[in-house]
N, C-alpha and C positions, 0 to 999 in steps of 0.2 A: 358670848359662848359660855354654855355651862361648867362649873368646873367637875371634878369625877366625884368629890364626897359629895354635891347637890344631886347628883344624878343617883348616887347610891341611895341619899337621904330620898328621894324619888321612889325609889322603888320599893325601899321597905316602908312606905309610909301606902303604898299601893301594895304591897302583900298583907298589913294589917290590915287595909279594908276590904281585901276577897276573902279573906279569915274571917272578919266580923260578918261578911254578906253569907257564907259558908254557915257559920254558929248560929245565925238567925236562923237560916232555914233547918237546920237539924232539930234547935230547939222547938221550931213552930212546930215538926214535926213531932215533938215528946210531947207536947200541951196538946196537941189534939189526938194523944193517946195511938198515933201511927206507929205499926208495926210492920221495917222494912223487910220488904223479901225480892232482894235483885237475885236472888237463885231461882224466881221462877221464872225471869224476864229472859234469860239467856237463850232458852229452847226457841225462843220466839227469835230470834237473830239468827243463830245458825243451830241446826237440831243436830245433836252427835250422837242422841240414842239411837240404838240398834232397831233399824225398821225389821218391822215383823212380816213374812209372805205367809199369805192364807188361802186355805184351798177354793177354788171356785167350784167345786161340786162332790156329792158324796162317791169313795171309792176305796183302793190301798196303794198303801203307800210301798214304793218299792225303790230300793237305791241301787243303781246300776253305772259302774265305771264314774262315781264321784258328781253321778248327778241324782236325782231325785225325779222320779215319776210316778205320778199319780195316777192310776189307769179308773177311771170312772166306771160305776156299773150299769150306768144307763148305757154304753157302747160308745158318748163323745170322745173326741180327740183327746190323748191322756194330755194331763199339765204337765209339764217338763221343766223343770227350775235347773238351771245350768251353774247359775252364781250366787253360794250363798257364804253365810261364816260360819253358822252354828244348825244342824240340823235339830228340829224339837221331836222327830215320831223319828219311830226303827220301821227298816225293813220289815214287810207285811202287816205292818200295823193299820187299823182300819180308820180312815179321815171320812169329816162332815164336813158339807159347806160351811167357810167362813173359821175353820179350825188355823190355826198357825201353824205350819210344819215346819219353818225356820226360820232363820232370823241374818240380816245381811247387815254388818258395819259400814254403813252408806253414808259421811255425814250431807247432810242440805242446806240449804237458807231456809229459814225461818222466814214467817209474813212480814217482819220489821223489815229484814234486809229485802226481801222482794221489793217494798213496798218504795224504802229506798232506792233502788233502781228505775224504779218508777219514775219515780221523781226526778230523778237526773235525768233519763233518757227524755219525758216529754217537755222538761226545763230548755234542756240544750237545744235539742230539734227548735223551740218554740223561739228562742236565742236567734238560730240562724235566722228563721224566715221576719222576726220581728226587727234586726236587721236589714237586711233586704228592702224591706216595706219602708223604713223611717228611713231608707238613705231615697229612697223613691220618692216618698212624699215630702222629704226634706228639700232636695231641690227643688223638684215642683213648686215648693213653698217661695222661693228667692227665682223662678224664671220669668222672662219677659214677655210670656204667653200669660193674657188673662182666666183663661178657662181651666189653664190649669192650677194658677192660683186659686181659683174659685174649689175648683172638685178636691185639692190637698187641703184646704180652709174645712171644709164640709165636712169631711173624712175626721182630722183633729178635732173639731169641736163634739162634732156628731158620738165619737169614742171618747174622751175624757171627759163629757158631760152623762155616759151614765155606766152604771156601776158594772163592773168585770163579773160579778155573778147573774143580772139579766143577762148581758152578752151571749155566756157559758149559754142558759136556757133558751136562747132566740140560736141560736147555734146549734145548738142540739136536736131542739124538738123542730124548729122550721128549715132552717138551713139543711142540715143534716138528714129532715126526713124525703127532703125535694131531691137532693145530691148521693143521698144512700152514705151518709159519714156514717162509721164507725164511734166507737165512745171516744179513743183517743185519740184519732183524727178531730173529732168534734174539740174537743179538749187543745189541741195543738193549734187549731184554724183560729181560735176564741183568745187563747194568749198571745198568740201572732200578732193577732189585729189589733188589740188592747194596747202589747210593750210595744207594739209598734209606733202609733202615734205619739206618742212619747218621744221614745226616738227620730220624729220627724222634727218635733219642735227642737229637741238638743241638738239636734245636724243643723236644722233653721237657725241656732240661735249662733250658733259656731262659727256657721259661714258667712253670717252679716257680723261677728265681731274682729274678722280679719278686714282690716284697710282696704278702701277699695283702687287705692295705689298697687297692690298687688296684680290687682285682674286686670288693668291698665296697663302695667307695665307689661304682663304676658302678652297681651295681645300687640301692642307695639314692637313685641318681637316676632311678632307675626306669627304666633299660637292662635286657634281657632278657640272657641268659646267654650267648648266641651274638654281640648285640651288643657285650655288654662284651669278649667275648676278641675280637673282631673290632676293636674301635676302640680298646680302653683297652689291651690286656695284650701282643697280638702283635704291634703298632707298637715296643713298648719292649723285647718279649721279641728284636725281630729286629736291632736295635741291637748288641745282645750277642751275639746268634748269629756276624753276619758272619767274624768274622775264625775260629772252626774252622770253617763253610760254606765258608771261602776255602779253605780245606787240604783240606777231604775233595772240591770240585769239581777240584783240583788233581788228587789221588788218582785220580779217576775218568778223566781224560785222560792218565793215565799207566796208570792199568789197562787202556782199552783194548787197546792192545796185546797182552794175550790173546789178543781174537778173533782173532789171527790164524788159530788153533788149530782153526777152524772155514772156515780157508781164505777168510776177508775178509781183500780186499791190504788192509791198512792201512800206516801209516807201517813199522811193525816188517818187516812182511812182505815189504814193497816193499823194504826194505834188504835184507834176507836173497838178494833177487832178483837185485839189482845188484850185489851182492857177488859173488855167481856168476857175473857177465858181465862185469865190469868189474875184478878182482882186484886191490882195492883196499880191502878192509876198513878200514883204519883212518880213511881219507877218509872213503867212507859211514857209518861207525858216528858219527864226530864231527859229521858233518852231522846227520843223523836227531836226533842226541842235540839237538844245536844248534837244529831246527825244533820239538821236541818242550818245550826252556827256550821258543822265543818264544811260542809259543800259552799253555802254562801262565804266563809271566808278562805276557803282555798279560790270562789273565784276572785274575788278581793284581790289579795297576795298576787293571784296572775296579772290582773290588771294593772297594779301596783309597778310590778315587775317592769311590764311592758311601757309603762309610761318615764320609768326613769331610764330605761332605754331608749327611748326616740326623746328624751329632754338632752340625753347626752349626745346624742348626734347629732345639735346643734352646733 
């Protein structure tokens, strides 16, 4: 057991070297003559400037009881702005299309944060069903039925011999155009299938490294077979699974970013975006990188969590 001044000497010997990892990259950024601007990166997260409403056709402007109406002169419906913060024209003043007449302190997300939502939402969705699939084709993998062994053998080989970005485009363009998918339905079907076999082989590998004294003894207590792997075998097989499920759900929130490829803004894409508006690559790329650690390690830490909680109910 460590004692507390090794553990301290631990730490600051690990705080010098994210210091010196820190100092390189600033200075690599002074040798290549980079000049930082995270002040322009922020609109792109969440926008807190004051959106502007503009007139949709030429007319006057007329403010009655705290709202604003535009009455057109070609005779259309007048515009009516009900909710704003700052008026920009006066009473009877004359508006042209596409003019500002006021301004509303609305803040929004920006394309980074959108983009991150993305992300998470087609990650997690893709989580569940790639679950699902790997605990279906897991068994399958270890049942006493040949055929079925055969068609979960097909399935695993068939997906981890070739690469998650054809899949994405044999999913999109063929699957997708037969079945009428959507981008991110295409996108969710594609990583499904992918982290799924995967997770058929770590449920596979799980369930043959429990004793087979376990499934023996359930059934001699007169548990049926689906019983036993239900209560006795996949309780203990998933003990063991956790920690490569942690790495390949990790995997799979990092593959996202593919779809970009099929035109879902996702976190990737949305950088790509703002990089071109904002000409500041190195800012957006370190951010993205940055929101893309927190999500994969808060689900870490969950995992984490979870497995020292079913080690202690032992």
């Amino acid at each position: 057991m460590q004692s507390k001044s090794s553990t301290w000497v631990g730490h600051l010997v690990y705080v010098l070297i994210m210091a010196i990892l820190v100092s390189a990259i600033y200075f690599a950024g002074r040798s290549i003559n980079y000049n930082w601007h995270w002040d322009r990166l922020w609109p792109y997260v969440v926008n807190t400037e004051m959106q502007e409403i503009r007139a949709t056709g030429d007319g006057t402007a007329q403010v009655q009881d705290g709202r604003l109406v535009i009455e057109f002169d070609n005779g259309d419906t007048p515009q009516v702005i009900e909710k704003y913060t700052t008026l920009t024209v006066r009473d009877g003043d004359l508006i042209f299309q596409g003019d500002a007449v006021a301004k509303l302190n609305n803040w929004q997300f920006g394309p980074i944060a959108t983009g991150l939502w993305v992300t998470i939402k087609i990650s997690f969705i893709s989580l569940f069903f790639a679950i699902v699939l790997g605990l279906v084709f897991g068994l399958m993998r270890v049942a006493k039925n040949q055929t079925a062994r055969d068609l979960s053998l097909t399935y695993v080989e068939l997906i981890r011999g070739t690469p998650l970005l054809v899949q994405i485009f044999i999913v999109y363009f063929f699957i997708g155009t037969v079945l009428d998918f959507d981008r991110f339905t295409a996108g969710v079907v594609a990583l499904s299938v992918f982290t799924g076999a995967y997770v058929a082989e770590i449920v596979r590998a799980g369930i043959q490294s429990i004793p087979p004294g376990q499934m023996e003894a359930a059934r001699s207590l007169g548990m049926t077979y689906p019983k036993a792997m239900m209560y006795v075998v996949l309780p203990q097989a998933l003990k063991r699974t956790l920690p490569p499920l942690a790495g390949q759900f990790i995997n799979l929130i990092k593959d996202s970013s593919l779809v970009s490829v099929i035109s879902i803004t996702d976190l990737t894409k949305a950088g790509r975006e703002v990089v071109s508006g904002s000409f500041a690559p190195f800012e957006v790329w370190f951010t993205v990188a940055a929101l893309y650690l927190v999500v994969t390690g808060t689900l870490s830490w969950a995992i984490q969590r979870l497995e020292k909680r079913l080690s202690a109910s032992d």
